[in-house]
N, C-alpha and C positions, 0 to 999 in steps of 0.2 A: 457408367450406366448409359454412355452416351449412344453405343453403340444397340440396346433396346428402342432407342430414339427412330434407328437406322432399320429396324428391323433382323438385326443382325445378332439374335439371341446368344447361338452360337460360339461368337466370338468373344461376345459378354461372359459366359461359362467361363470358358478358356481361359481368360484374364481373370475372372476372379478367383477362380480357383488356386490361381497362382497367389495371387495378393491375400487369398484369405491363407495360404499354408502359411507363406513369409511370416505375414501378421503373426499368427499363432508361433511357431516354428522358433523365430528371433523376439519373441516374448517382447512385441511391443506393446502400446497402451491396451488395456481391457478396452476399451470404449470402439481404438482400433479394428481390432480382433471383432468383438461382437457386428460393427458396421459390416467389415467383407463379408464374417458368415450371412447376416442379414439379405445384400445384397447379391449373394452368389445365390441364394432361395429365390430371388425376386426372378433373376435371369432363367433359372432351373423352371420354375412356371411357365414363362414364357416356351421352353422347350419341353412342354408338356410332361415333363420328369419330375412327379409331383414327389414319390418317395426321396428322392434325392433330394427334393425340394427343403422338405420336413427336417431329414437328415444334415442337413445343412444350417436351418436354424436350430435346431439342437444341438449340435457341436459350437455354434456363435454361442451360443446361451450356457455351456458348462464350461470351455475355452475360455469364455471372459468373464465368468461369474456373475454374470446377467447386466453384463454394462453393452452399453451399444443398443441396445433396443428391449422393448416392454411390454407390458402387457395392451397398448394403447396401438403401438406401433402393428403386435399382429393382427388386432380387432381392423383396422382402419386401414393398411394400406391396398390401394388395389391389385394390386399384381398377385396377392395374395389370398385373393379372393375363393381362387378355384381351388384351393387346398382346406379352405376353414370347415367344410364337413366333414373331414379326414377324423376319423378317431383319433392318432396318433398326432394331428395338430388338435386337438381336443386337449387330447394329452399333456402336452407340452406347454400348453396356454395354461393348463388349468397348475401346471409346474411352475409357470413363469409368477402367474398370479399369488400363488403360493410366498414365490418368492419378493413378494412387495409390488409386483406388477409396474415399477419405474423404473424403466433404464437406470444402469449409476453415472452413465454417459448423456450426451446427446443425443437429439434423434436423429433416424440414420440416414435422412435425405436432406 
């Protein structure tokens, strides 16, 4: 994420795109998995790609069977701001909640 630091959304994409497929792909930790998707959303804001954005947490959150991030995590973090009107992040929150709304991981920053 260091690279949103730098202004460099962009490259942020790029790389996590990659670590979020690994992640899933080579079925490492759920907590893992749900972190990249998390994180590849955060960046996707940043490049104004809010559908992808969404897209991107819903794949972390069925991927990892809701470990890596929560109902807490979509309410609060700010990168994530500009997508919480979105019906479809309505959606998804109101799924995540559904689903006990607590990471089964840590949180993802």
């Amino acid at each position: 994420m260091a690279y949103l630091g730098l202004n460099r959304a962009g490259d942020a994409v790029e790389h996590l795109e990659v670590a979020a497929r690994l992640a899933r792909d080579k079925k490492m930790s759920a907590d893992l998995v749900g972190k990249a998707y998390f994180n590849l959303a955060c960046a996707l804001v940043h490049e104004k790609k809010k559908k992808e954005a969404i897209d991107a947490l819903s794949t972390g959150f069925e991927s990892s069977g809701g470990a890596g991030f929560g109902l807490k995590e979509l309410q609060e973090d700010r990168d994530l701001e500009p997508i919480r009107a979105d019906p479809a992040f309505k959606k998804l929150a109101a799924k995540v909640a559904l689903a006990g709304g607590k990471p089964k991981g840590k949180s993802p920053k």
